[in-house]
C-alpha positions in Angstrom: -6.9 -74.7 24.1 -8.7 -73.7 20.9 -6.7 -71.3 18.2 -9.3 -68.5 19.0 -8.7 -68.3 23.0 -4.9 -68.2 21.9 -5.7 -64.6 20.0 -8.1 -63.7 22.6 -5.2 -63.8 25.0 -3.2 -61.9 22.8 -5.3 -59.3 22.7 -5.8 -58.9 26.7 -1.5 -57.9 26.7 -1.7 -54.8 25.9 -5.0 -53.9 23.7 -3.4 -50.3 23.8 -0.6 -51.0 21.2 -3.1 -52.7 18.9 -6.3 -50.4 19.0 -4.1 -47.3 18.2 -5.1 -46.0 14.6 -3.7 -42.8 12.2 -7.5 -43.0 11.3 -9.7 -44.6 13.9 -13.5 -46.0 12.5 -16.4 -43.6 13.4 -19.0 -45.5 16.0 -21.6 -46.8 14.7 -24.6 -45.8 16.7 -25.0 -45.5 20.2 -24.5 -48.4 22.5 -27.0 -48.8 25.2 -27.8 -47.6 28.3 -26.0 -49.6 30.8 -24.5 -51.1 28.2 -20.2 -52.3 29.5 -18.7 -51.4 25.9 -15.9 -49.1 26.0 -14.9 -47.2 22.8 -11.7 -47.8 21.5 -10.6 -43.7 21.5 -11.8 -44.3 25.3 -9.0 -47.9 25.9 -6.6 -46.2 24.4 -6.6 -42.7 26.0 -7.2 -44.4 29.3 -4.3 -47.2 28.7 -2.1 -44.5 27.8 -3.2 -42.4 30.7 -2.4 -45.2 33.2 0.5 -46.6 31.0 -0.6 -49.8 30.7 -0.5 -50.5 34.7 -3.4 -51.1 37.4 -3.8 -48.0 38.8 -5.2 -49.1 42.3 -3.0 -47.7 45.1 -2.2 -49.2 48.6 -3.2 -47.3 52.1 0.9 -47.0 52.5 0.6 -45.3 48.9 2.2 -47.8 46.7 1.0 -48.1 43.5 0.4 -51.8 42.3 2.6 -53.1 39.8 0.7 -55.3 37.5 0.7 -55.0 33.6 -0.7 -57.8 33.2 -4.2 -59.0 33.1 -5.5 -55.8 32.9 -9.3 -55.2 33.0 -11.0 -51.7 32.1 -13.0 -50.5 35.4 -15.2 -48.5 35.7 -14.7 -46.2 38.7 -18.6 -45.3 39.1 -19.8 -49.0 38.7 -22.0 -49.4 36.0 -24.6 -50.6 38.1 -24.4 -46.8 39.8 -24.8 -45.1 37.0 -21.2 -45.2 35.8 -20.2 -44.5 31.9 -17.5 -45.1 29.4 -15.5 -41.7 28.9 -11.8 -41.1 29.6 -12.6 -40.1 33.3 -15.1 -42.9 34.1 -12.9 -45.9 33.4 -9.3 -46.7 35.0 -7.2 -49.8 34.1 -7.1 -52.3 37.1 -5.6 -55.7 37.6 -8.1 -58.5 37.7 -7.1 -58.8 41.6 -7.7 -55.7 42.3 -10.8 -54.8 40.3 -12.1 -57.8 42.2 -11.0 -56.4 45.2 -13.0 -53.2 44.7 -15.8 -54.8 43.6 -16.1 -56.9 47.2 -15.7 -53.4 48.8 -18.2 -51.5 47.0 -21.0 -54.9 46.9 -19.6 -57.0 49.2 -17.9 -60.1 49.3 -20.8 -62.4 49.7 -22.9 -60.6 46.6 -19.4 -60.8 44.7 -18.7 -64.6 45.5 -23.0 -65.3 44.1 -21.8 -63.7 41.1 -18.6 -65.1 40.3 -20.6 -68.9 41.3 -23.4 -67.9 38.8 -21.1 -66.9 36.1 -19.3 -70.1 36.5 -22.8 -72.5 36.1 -23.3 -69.9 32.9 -20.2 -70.8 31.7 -20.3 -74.7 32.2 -24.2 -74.7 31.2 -22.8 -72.8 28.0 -20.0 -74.9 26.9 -22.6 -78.5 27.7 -25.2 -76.5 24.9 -22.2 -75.7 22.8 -20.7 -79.2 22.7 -24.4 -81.1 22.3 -25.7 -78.6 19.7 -22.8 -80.0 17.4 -19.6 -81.3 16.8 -18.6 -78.7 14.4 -17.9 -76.3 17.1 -15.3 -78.5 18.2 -13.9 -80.1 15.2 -14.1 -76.9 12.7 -11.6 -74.8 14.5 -8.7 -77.3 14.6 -8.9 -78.7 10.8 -9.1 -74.9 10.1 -5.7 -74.6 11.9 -4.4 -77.5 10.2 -4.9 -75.7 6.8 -8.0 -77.2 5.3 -10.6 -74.7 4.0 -13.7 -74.0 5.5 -16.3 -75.8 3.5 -14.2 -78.8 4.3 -13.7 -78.2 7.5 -17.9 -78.0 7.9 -18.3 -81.7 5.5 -16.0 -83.4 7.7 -17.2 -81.7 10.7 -20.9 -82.8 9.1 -19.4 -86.3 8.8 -18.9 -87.2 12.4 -22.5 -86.0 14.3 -23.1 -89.9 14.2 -20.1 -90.1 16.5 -21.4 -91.7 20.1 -21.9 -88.5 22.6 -19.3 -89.5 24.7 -16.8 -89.7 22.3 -13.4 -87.6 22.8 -12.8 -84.0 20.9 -9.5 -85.9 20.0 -11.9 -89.1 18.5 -13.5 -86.7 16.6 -10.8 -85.0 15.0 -9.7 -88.1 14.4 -12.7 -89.5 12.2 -13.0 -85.5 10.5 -9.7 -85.9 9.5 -9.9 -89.6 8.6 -12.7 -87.8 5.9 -9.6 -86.5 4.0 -7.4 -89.8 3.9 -7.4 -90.3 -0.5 -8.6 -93.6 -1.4 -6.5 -95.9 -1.8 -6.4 -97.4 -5.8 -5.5 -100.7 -6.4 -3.2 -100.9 -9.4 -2.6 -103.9 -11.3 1.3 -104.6 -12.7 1.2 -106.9 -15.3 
C-alpha cells in the first residue's frame, strides 16, 4: 500500500472533524454543471447534520448504524438533476448508497458500471506502471526520508530495469543508487 492511499484513508474517517475551519477558504469559481464536487461548508454541515452516520433507514424504521466508510449522496442523483447544497446531499454507507443506487437504476445498469469502473481502474494502473518507474519507486524513497530530486535520479536510474521486474527489485536498485562508494585505503 503506497504512503498516499494510507492518508487517503485517513481522510475517508471522518472528513468532518478535519474540514472544519474558524475561517473557511472562499470557492474559487463555479464548479460545473453536473459536476460531483461538494463544497466543504456543504460536508461539513451535512456530516454534522447526520452526525457522522449513514442516514438510510430500514422498512421496520431502524436507522443503520455505520460510521464508517461513509460516502456523500446525493438524494436527487446527479444524473437527475441533483446538486450539492445542504439539502441535496445525505451521508450513506458505501452498502447502502449502493443499495439505492440499484433501486433508483437497477441492478443490472449498477453491476455495468461497477465492471467498467474496475477495467478503468486496471487499464489505469497498467498506463501508470508502463509510463515509468518513478510512479512506483518515488513515493517509497520519499517515505524513507530521501529528498525529492533524489528520489526522481534514482527513480531515473532504474527505467532500464526489465519490464517485468518487481516494485520491490526496483526499489531495490533506486536505493542501491545511494550506497557511498566504497574507498580503498592503503595502511602503510
Amino acid at each position: 500500500m503506497s504512503p498516499r492511499s494510507l492518508a487517503g484513508r485517513w481522510w475517508r474517517s471522518s472528513p468532518g472533524s478535519r474540514s472544519a475551519s474558524s475561517r473557511p477558504r472562499l470557492r474559487q469559481g463555479r464548479p460545473a454543471a453536473g459536476a460531483r464536487y461538494i463544497p466543504a461548508h456543504v460536508r461539513r454541515a451535512v456530516w454534522q447534520r447526520d452526525q457522522g452516520r449513514c442516514t438510510f433507514v430500514s422498512e421496520s424504521g431502524r436507522r443503520c448504524e455505520a460510521r464508517t466508510r461513509l460516502e456523500f449522496d446525493h438524494v436527487t442523483e446527479v444524473a437527475r438533476g441533483g446538486e450539492a447544497t445542504v439539502g441535496g446531499i445525505r451521508l450513506r454507507c458505501r452498502a447502502h448508497n449502493q443499495y439505492q443506487a440499484e433501486q433508483t437504476f437497477g441492478a443490472g445498469f449498477m453491476r455495468r458500471k461497477r465492471e467498467a469502473a474496475q477495467g478503468e481502474a486496471k487499464a489505469k494502473a497498467t498506463r501508470d506502471v508502463r509510463e515509468g518507474d518513478d510512479k512506483d519507486v518515488t513515493p517509497w524513497l520519499r517515505e524513507l526520508g530521501y529528498r525529492a530530486d533524489q528520489a526522481r535520479w534514482a527513480a531515473e536510474q532504474c527505467r532500464n530495469l526489465p519490464a517485468e521486474a518487481t516494485l520491490e527489485d526496483r526499489v531495490r536498485a533506486a536505493l542501491s543508487m545511494f550506497r557511498p562508494r566504497t574507498v580503498r585505503v592503503c595502511h602503510g
